[in-house]
N, C-alpha and C positions, 0 to 999 in steps of 0.2 A: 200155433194158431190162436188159441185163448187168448196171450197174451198181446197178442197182435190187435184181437177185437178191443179189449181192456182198453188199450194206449189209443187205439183208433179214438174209440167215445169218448176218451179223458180228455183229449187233444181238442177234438171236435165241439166238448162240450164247454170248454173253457172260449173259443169262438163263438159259438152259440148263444152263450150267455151274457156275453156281451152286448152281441145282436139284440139281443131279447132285450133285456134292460134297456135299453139306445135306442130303440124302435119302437118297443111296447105295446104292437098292436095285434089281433089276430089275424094269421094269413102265414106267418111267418113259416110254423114249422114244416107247413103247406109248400110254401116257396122249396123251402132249402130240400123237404127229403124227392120234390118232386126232381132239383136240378142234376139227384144223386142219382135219380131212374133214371134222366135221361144221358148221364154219364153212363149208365150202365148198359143201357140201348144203346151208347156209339161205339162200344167196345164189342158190341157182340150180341146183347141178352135184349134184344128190342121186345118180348116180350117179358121183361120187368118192368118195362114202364107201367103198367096195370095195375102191378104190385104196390110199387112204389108211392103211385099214386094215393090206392087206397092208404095205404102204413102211412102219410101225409096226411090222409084225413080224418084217421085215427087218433094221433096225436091232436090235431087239433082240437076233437071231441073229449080231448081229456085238460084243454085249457079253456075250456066254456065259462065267462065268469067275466066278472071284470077283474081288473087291474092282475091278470093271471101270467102276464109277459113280465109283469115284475115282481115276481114271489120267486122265492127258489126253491121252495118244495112245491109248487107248482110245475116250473121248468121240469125241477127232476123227476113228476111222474111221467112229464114228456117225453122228458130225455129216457126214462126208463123204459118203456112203451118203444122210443127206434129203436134202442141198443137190443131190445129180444126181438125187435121186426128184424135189423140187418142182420145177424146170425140167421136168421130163417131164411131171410133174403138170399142169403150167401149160399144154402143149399140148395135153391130151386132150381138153380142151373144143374147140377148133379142128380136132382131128380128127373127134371122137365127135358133137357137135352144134354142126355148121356155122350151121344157120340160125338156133338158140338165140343163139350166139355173136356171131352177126353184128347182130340185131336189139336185142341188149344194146349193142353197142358203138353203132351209130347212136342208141340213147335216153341214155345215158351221156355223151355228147359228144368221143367219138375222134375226133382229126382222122384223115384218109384216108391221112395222114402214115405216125404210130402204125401204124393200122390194117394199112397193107402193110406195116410193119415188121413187125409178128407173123405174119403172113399166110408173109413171104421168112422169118424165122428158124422156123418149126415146120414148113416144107416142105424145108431144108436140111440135110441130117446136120452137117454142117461148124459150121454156124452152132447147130443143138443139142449138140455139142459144146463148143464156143467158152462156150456160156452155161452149162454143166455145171461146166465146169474153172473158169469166174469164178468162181462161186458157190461151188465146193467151196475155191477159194484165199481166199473171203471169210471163209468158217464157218472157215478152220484158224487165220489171223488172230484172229479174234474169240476162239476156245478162247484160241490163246496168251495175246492181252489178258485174255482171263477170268481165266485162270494164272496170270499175273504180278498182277494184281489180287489174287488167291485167298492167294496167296502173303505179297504185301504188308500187308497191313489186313487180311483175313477169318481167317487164321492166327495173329495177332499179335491181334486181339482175342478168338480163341477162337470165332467163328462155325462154323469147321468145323475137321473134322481134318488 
């Protein structure tokens, strides 16, 4: 599961910052973590949307500023700021709706494996830590590759500024 969250925000963040640099404007992290709540409302969890919402507007309060869509330690205190939101996001359903959660996982096909694995890491501070700081060292990764990519070929053929 760590490394899952890791690759998620690596993956994500290298999209993202593309976006960001190409766009450059505020609203965006707004837009994108809002469109993840309500992916996560049609699967199931309609009240994340609330969640999601706010961790969207959070982020945005940490690109307050000008020209903040085009810095990269800007982005990545963003990107840092979702990557500990979706780990926390990712437990509310395990706290909020147990039995929802549980009857998904048994029609879904979780081994009992998995199963306790989420069960010991969302009842653990330590272990909600551990998955916070993977994910937020995945997203800062992934910015940097973005950068160096941004840098290399996106700047050099004039794609962004």
């Amino acid at each position: 599961m760590y490394v899952s969250a890791a690759g998620e925000m690596f993956l994500s963040a290298i999209f993202f910052t593309v976006a960001a640099r190409r766009i450059g404007k505020h609203g965006l992290f707004l837009i994108w973590v809002t469109v993840q709540g309500l992916v996560y409302g049609l699967f199931g969890y309609p009240f994340l949307i609330p969640y999601f919402l706010a961790l969207g507007a959070l982020c945005e309060l940490t690109m307050i500023g000008a020209g903040s869509y085009r810095s990269p330690l800007r982005i990545g205190i963003g990107w840092s700021v979702l990557s500990a939101g979706m780990v926390f996001g990712n437990a509310i359903p395990l706290w909020f709706a147990w039995d929802s959660f549980t009857q998904r996982a048994a029609t879904s096909g979780f081994s009992q494996e998995l199963f306790d694995m989420q069960v010991r890491m969302v009842h653990s501070p330590l272990h909600i830590c551990a998955a916070m700081l993977i994910s937020i060292a995945g997203g800062a990764l992934g910015i940097g590759f973005a950068d160096r990519i941004m840098r290399r070929h996106f700047r050099r053929a004039r794609i962004v500024a």
